[in-house]
N, C-alpha and C positions, 0 to 999 in steps of 0.2 A: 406110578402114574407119570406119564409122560408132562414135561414142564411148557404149556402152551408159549408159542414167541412169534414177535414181530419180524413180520418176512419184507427186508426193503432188495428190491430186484431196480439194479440198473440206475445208480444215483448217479445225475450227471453238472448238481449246481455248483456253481462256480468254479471252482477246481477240481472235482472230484473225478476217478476215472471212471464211470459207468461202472461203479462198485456196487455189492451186493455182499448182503449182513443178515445174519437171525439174531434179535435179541432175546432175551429169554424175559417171560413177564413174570412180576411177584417176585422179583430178585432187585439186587443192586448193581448197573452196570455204569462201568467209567472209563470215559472216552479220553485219552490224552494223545501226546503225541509234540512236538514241536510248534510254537505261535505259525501258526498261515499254513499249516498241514491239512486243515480239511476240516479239524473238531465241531467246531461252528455250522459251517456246510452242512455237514449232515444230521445234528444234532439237531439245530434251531431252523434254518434253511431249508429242511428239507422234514424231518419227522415231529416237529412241533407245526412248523407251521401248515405240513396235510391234516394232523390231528384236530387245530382249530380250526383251519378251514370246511373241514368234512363235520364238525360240530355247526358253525354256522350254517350249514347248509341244512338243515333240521329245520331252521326257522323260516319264517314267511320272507317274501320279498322284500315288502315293508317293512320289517324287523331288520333283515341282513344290510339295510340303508343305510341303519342308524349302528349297525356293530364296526368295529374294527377290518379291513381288509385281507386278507393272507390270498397271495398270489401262488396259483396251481404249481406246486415245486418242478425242474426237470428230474421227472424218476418215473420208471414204466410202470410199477407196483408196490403199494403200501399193503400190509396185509392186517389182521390181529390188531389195530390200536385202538387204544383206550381214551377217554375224553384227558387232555391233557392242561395240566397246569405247570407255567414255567415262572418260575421261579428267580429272575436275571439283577445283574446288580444297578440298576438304573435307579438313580437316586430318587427317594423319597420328597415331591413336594408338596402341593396343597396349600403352601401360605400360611398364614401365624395361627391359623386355625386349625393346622392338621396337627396329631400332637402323634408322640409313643401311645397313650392310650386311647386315643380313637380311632388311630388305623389300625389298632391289632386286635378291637372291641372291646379290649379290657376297660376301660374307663364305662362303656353302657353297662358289662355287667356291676362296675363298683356305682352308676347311679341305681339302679336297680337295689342293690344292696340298701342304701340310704336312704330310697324313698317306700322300702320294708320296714326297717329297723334302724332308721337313725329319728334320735328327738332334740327337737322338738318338732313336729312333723311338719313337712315344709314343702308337701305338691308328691306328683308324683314322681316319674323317671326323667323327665325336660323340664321341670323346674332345677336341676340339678348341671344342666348341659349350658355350658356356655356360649351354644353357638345358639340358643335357640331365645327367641325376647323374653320367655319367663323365666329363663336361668340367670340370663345373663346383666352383668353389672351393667346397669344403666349412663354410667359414666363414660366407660371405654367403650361398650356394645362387645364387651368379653374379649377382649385383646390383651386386656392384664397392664397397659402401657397406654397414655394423651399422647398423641405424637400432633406437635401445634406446629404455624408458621412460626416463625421467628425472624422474627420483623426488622432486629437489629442487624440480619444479615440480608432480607431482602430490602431494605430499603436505605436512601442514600439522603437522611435531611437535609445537606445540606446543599439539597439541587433541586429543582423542579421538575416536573413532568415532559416538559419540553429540554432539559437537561441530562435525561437519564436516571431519573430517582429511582423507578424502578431495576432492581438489579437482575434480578433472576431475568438470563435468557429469552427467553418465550415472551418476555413482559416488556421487549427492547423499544426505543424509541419508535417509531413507524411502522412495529407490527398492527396483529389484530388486535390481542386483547388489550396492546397501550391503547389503543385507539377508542377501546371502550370506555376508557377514562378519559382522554383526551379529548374524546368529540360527543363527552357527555352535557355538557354545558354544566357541571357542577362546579367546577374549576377554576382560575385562574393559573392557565399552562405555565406561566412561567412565573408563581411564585412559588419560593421553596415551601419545601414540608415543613423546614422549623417555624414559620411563619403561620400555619395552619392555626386557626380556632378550632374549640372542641369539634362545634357541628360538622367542619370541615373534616376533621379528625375519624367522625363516625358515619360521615358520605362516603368517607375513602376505604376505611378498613371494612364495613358495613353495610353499606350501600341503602337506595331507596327504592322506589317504586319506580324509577325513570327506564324511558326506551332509549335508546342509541341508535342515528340511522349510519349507517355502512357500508364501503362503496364493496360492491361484489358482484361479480362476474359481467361489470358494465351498465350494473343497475343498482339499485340499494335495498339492503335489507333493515329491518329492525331490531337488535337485538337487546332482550332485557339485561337490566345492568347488575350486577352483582357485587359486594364491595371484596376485597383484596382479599380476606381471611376466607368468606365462601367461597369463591369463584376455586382459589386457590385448594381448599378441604377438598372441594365436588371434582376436581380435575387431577389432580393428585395422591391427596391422602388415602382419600374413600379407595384408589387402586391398591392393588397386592403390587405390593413393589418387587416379587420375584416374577412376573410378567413384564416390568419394565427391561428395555437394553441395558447395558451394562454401564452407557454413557449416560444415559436419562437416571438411571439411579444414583449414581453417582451427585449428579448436578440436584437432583431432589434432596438428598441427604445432605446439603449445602446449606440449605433456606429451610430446615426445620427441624425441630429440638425434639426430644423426647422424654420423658419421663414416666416413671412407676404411678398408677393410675392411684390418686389421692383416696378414689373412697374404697375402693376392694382392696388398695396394697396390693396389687399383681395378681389375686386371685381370678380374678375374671369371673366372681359369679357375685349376685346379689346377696344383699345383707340378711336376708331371709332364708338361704340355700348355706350360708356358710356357718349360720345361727345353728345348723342338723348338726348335731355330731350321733359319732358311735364310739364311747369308751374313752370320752375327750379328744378326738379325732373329728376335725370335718373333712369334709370330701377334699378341699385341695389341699388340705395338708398330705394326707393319704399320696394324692396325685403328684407332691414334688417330695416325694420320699422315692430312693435307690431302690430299686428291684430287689436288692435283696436283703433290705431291710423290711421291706413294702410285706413280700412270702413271709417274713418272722410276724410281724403284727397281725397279716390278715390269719395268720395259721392257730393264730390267739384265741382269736375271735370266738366265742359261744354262742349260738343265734339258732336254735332249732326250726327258729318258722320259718329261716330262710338256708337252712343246709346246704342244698342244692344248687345256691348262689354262690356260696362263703368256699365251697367244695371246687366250680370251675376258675372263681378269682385267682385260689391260690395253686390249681394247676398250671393254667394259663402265666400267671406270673413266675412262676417256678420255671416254666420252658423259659422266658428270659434269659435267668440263672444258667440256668444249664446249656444255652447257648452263648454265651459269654456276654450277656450283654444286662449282668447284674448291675451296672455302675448309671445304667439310664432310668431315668423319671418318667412317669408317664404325664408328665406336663410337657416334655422336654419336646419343642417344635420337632417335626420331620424334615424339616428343610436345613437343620443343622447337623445331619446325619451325613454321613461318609455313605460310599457306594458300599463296602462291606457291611457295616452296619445295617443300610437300609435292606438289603438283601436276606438277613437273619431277623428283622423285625418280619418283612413277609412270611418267611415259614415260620414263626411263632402261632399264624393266625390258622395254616392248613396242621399245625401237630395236633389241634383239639379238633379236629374235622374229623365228622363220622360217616367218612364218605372212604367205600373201599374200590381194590382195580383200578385206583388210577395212575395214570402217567403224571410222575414229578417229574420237572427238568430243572437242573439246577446250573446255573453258569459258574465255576470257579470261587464255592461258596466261601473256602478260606480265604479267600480275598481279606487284608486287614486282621488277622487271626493270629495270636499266639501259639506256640505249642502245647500252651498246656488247654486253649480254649478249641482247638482242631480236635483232639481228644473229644472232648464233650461234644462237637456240631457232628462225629462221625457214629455217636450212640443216637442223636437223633433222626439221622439220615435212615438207622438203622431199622428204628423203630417203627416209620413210616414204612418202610419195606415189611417190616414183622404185623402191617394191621394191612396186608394185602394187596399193597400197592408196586405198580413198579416204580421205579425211582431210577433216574438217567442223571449222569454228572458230569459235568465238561470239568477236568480237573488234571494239578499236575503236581500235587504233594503227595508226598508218597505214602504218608498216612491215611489219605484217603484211599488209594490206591490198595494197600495192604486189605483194605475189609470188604472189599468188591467180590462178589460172585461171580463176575465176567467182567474182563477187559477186552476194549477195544481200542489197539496202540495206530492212530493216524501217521501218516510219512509217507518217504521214509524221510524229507525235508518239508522244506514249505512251497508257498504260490507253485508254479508250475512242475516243481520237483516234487511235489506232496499228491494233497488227494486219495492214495493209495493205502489202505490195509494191509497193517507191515505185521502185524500181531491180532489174532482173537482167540480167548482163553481164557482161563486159570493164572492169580497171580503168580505163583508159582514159576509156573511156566513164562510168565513174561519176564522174569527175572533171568533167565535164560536167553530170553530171543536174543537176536544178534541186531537189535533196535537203540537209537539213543535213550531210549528212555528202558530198555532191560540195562545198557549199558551205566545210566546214572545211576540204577536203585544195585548195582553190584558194586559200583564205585563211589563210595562218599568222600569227599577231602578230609584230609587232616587236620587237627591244628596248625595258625601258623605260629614259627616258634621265633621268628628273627621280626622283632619291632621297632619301626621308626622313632628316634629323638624329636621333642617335639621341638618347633623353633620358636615358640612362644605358648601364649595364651590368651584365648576370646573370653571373656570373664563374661558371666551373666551375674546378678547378685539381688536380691532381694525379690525373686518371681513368685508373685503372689496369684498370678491370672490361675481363675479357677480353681482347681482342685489340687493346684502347686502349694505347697506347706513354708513360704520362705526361704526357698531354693537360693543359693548360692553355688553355682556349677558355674568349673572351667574347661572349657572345650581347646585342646591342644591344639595349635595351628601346624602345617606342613604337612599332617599324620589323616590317617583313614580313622575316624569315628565312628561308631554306630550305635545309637540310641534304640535302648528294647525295653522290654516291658508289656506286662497284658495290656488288653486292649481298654483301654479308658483312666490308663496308669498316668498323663500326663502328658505323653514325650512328644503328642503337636503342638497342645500349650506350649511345650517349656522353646523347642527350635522354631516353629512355624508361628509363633505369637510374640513372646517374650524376644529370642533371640533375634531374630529376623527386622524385631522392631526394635535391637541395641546395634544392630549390622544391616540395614536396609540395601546396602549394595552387592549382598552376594547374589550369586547366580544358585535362580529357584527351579528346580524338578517338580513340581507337585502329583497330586495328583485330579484336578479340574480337568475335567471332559476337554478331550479333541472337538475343536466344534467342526463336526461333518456335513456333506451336504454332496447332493448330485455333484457338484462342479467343481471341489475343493478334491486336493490331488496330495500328493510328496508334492511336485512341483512347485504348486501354490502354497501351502503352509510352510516350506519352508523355506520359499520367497526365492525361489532357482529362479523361478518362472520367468522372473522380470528382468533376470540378469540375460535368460535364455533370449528371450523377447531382442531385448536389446543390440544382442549379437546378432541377430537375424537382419536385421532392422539396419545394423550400418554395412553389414555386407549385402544387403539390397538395394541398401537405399532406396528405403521403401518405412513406413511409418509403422513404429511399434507394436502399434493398434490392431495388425491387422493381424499379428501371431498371436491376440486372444481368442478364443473362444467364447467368449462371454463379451467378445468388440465386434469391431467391425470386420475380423476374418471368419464367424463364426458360419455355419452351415445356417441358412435361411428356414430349409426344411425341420430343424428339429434346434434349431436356437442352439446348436455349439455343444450338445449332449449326448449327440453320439447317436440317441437312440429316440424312439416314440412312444411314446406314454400316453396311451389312449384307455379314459376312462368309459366304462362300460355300466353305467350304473350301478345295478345291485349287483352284477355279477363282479367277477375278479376282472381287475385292470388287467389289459396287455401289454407290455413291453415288448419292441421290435426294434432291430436292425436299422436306422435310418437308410433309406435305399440312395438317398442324392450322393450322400457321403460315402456310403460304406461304414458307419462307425468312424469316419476318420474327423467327424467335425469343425473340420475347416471348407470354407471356399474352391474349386479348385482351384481359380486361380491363386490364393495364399500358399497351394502345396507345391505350384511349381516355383516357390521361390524356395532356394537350399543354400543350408551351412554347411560345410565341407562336404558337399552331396547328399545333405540329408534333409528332408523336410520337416518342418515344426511337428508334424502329424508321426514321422518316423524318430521324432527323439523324444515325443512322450512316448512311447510304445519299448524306451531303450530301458530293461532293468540299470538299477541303482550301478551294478558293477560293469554291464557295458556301458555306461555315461561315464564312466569313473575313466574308464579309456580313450573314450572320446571326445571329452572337453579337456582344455591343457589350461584353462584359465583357473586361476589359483581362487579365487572366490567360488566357483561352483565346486573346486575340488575341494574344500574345507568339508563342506557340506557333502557332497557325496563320500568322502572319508566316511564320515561320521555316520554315514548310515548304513556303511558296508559293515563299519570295524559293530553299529549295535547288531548285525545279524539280519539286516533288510537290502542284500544285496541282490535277492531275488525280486523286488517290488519293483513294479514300473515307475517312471515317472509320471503317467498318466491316471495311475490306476486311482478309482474315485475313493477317497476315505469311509464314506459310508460301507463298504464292502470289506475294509480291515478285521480284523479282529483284536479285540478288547487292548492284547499282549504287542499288537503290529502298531495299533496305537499309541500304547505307554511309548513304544520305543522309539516312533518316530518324534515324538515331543523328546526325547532323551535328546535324540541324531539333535536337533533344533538347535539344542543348550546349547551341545559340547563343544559347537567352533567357536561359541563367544569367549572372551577374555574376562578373566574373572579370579580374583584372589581364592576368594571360598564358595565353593560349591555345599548348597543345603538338597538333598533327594528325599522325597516322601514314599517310603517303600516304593524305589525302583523294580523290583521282582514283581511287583504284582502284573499276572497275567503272562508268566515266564516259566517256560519249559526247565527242567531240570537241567536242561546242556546249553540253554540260551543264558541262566545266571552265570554261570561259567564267562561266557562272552562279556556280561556286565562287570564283572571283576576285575579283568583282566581294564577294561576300559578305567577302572575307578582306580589301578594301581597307577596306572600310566597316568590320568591324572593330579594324583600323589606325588606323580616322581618328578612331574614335571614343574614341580612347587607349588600347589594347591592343595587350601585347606576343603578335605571334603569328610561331610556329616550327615549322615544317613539313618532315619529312622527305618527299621525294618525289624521283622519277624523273620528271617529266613535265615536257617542254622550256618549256613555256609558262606552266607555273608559275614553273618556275625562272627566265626573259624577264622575268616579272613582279616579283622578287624586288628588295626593298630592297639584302639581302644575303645572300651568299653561304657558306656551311661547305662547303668539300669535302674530306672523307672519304678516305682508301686508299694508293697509290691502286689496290692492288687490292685482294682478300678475304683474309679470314684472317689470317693469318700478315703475308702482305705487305699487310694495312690498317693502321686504328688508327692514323694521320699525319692533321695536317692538310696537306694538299694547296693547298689557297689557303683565302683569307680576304678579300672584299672585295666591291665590288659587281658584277653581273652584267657590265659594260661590259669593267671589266679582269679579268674571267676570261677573256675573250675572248682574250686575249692571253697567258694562263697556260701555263708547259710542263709537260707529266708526268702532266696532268689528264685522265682520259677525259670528264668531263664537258664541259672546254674544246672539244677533238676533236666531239664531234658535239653541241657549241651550233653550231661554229663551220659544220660541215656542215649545219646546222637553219636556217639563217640563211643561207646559200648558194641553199638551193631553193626558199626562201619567194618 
């Protein structure tokens, strides 16, 4: 029987060359290829987003209002697709209220379970839920945590109101809300707070019934008065503080305390809900137990009136397990999840789905992955394909790569040199092609065998943060480091918490999102822009201002963007050509002014390695170095960041770091989002910063990093609970020989098939 496949005819978004593919459906196919080859393009870009958009288009007009948008992809035909679910690593948030078990469901079926068979009976399924008023602790309103003003930091006794007594910002002498106390008539402005009577005490922190009138907009209005503690709870507190800016949160967590909620003890639910047990278990005990302890107890369990419950609990949390992510609580917030992580909690929730023929899309799901946990996410990947589904992976480990039905290899480079279909087949066969990536799965590195002396030592010593055991680790200074271990063994506590907080002034890699946007470039993030501005500016002589796009040189027609963004209601928005400009988003008059004959408009349009040639000023050439030597010599300097992909990302934050001056460099898996021939390039970058007398410390999972490694930290040696040990300590040669290490195990496998 012939294997039914999706026919894409003529893809032509964003890089792509007017390519044309069959996938084959009910298999597993995986798309890799070099960072800004095309992966993206045609994967999410073009066959996810016609599969959602030809899905919304099912629905009523009214309906399609209130869904998500996916714009009409450029491709002449889509053929054969299936309703698609994508699966991307965009981090998990929701606020203190989204937890591990209520985005993956597991927590309704464990209330369900307890409001069956747990006693003493105590309501039904939302008496058990703490987001809901009859679940939840009446104290916190189910946050598990008081988070109060704190009065000693927001207030100044021994000043008066007309002095600045209030401190926090917002509350400044001759704003609004001073003004509400000041022109309350409660008051006497200029006596200090220490001078305050009680009454005076509880008008201020408290308030009364009084109106305030207010001068506004050239007239007055009335506003009711509030005392300091409410005003302050209802404008503040009451918000989710992961929707506040970065600087507003900051200045919030200044002026108020927190603590473990006095009457639940962090439980978050009522004293009636947590009274239920099952087997001397209540529900939130259950819910801040390890995954894979959580499968041992629920697997215990005896309960035949509720089998059918007790039977999906403990599949459902078993897929945890067997996706490496035994070491998480289902109490444990989402918003404290990694972008890997958060991506293997989602396919947790579609492996118990009874839903067949459908399109998986998965973004680079080993993102954060050990080797021995890649193993396990590739039997899962599998199983979804074996219950009918197809399943699509933008990927670039070679483990995944090995269990693929069909590969599709992008290139044969990136941005303008990519787009193209350099490989489709059999892995086999791609092992062959004459591709970087047949070329890297033929070629593995060696060990290396000649190790640097260290010229000292970073001591950490008594690391208790989390699930660290009393750690005592010394990180060699001068030498390449790299910190392994599975995934939840420890090793961001131990460098990105502990460490970082005994050495605050190293230079950090992390891994926090690029923040993207229309108008944010290479140029702008990594601040050329201004240097470029500048130089324009005194060989004009002419004002800064007007080589912005986002200022006063920008296009009038289309606000400096290039393009027109006309929304169309319920149908799909159009994007267009700005016609005044051309796409070139300056003024004319801004483009006839030129730096060595070049217009503003024609040096963002210059890739990374023509700017390299044609600026001779040593501060843009740090930085354009730094983004040739990561591999982004083909990115413009205009090209908008939103349009990057995931790996073009990481590396222009890398480019960012590597001109600053800096003793020790800390990397948070630099590989993530990196071709097999792009780690290569990062290597070679992390030696040269070795040599050049820097201590650098890199947590990672990638074998070839770790091959390359001065020295060794390994972590665990599993998650959680069972992490937080050092495991070995030495250099890569005698880890080889190490017992008890996962890392050891499949170095030692890694180096068998090379």
């Amino acid at each position: 029987m012939q294997i039914p496949r999706i026919q894409i005819v003529g893809a032509r978004e964003n890089n792509l060359k007017d390519i044309s593919l069959s996938i084959p459906k009910r298999s597993l196919t995986v798309f890799t290829g070099v960072s800004g080859s095309g992966k993206s393009s045609i994967v999410f870009d073009t066959l996810a987003a016609e599969a959602q958009r030809q899905l919304n288009e099912t629905f009523t007009a009214f309906a399609r209002s209130r869904l998500p948008r996916y714009g009409q992809p450029d491709v002449d035909v889509i053929e054969n697709l299936s309703a698609a679910i994508v699966v991307d690593q965009k981090r998990l948030g929701g606020g203190p209220r989204s937890t591990v078990g209520t985005i993956t469901d597991i927590y309704s079926l464990l209330r369900l379970l307890f409001s069956r068979a747990g006693r003493p009976f105590a309501g039904y399924s939302n008496a058990f839920s703490f987001n809901d008023p009859e679940g939840m602790c009446p104290e916190c309103e189910g946050l598990g945590r008081r988070t109060t003003l704190d009065l000693g930091a927001f207030l100044d006794t021994s000043r008066s109101l007309n002095e600045g007594a209030l401190l926090h910002p917002h509350f400044a002498v001759g704003g609004w809300y001073w003004k509400i106390y000041a022109n309350s008539g409660l008051f006497d402005n200029d006596k200090k707070l220490s001078d305050y009577d009680e009454r005076e005490w509880d008008l201020l922190l408290h308030g009364g019934d009084a109106k305030v009138a207010l001068e506004w907009q050239g007239g007055t209005v009335n506003s009711s008065y509030e005392g300091l503690v409410e005003k302050f709870t209802r404008l503040y507190i009451k918000k989710d503080t992961a929707e506040m800016s970065d600087a507003n949160r900051e200045v919030f967590l200044r002026y108020v305390s927190t603590e473990v909620c006095p009457l639940c003890e962090g439980a978050r639910l009522s004293r009636k809900a947590l009274a239920c047990e099952i087997d001397g278990h209540n529900i939130a005990a259950l819910a801040a137990m390890e995954a894979g302890e959580l499968v041992e107890v629920l697997a215990g369990l005896t309960r035949p009136a509720v089998a059918p419950v007790l039977e999906s609990l403990v599949d459902r949390v078993r897929n945890l397990v067997t996706i490496g992510l035994g070491y998480l609580s289902l109490d444990r917030e989402t918003s404290t999840l990694s972008g890997g992580e958060s991506q293997r909690v989602k396919m947790v929730r579609h492996l118990s789905s009874g839903l067949t023929d459908m399109l998986y899309i998965f973004d680079e799901p080993t993102a954060g992955l050990h080797a021995r946990d890649v193993e396990r996410l590739t039997t899962l990947l599998l199983k979804l394909r074996d219950k009918g589904n197809t399943v699509i992976v933008v990927e670039h480990d070679p483990e995944v790569i090995a269990v693929a039905d069909h590969v599709v290899d992008m290139g044969p480079e990136a941005g303008a040199h990519g787009g193209r279909i350099v490989y489709e087949g059999t892995v086999a066969g791609l092992r062959d092609a004459p591709t970087l990536t047949g070329a890297s799965m033929r070629h593995r590195s060696p060990l290396k065998t000649a190790y640097r002396r260290p010229a000292g030592t970073l001591t950490v010593d008594g690391a208790r943060a989390h699930n660290l055991k009393d750690l005592t680790v010394g990180f060699p200074a001068g030498v390449l480091t790299v910190v392994t271990g599975v995934a939840g063994s420890g090793k961001s506590t131990l460098v990105n918490e502990v460490f970082l907080g005994r050495y605050p002034s190293a230079v950090v890699v992390d891994q926090s999102a690029v923040a993207v946007s229309r108008r944010s470039n290479p140029a702008t993030y990594t601040g050329m822009l201004d240097e470029i501005r500048r130089l324009f500016a005194r060989a004009c002589k002419v004002s800064a201002s007007l080589f912005s796009a986002n200022s006063k040189g920008a296009c009038p027609e289309c606000q400096g963007l290039g393009v027109i963004y006309t929304d169309l209601a319920f149908m799909d928005g159009l994007k267009t050509t700005c016609e005044a400009c051309r796409g070139r988003r300056f003024r004319p008059e801004v483009l006839q002014h030129t730096l060595r004959g070049k217009s503003i408009s024609d040096v963002l349009e210059m890739t990374a390695a023509e700017a390299l040639e044609f600026f001779h000023e040593e501060r843009l050439r740090e930085v354009l170095r730094a983004m040739n030597d990561v591999g982004l010599d083909y990115l413009t300097l205009g090209q908008p960041l939103s349009t990057l992909s995931g790996g073009e990302c990481q590396r222009i934050k890398l480019a960012t770091e590597l001109h600053k001056t800096g003793s020790v460099y800390v990397m948070d898996e630099p590989t993530t989002g990196l071709h097999m021939s792009d780690v290569r390039h990062l290597l070679d970058i992390l030696e040269r910063l070795v040599d050049a007398g820097n201590t650098v410390i890199v947590i990672e999972h990638n074998l070839e990093v770790v091959k390359n490694a001065d020295w060794i930290i390994d972590l665990g040696p599993e998650g959680g609970d069972g992490g937080g040990r050092v495991v070995f300590e030495g250099t890569p040669r005698d880890l080889l020989a190490a017992t008890g290490s996962h890392t050891a195990e499949y170095l030692r496998r890694d180096l068998a098939t090379a």
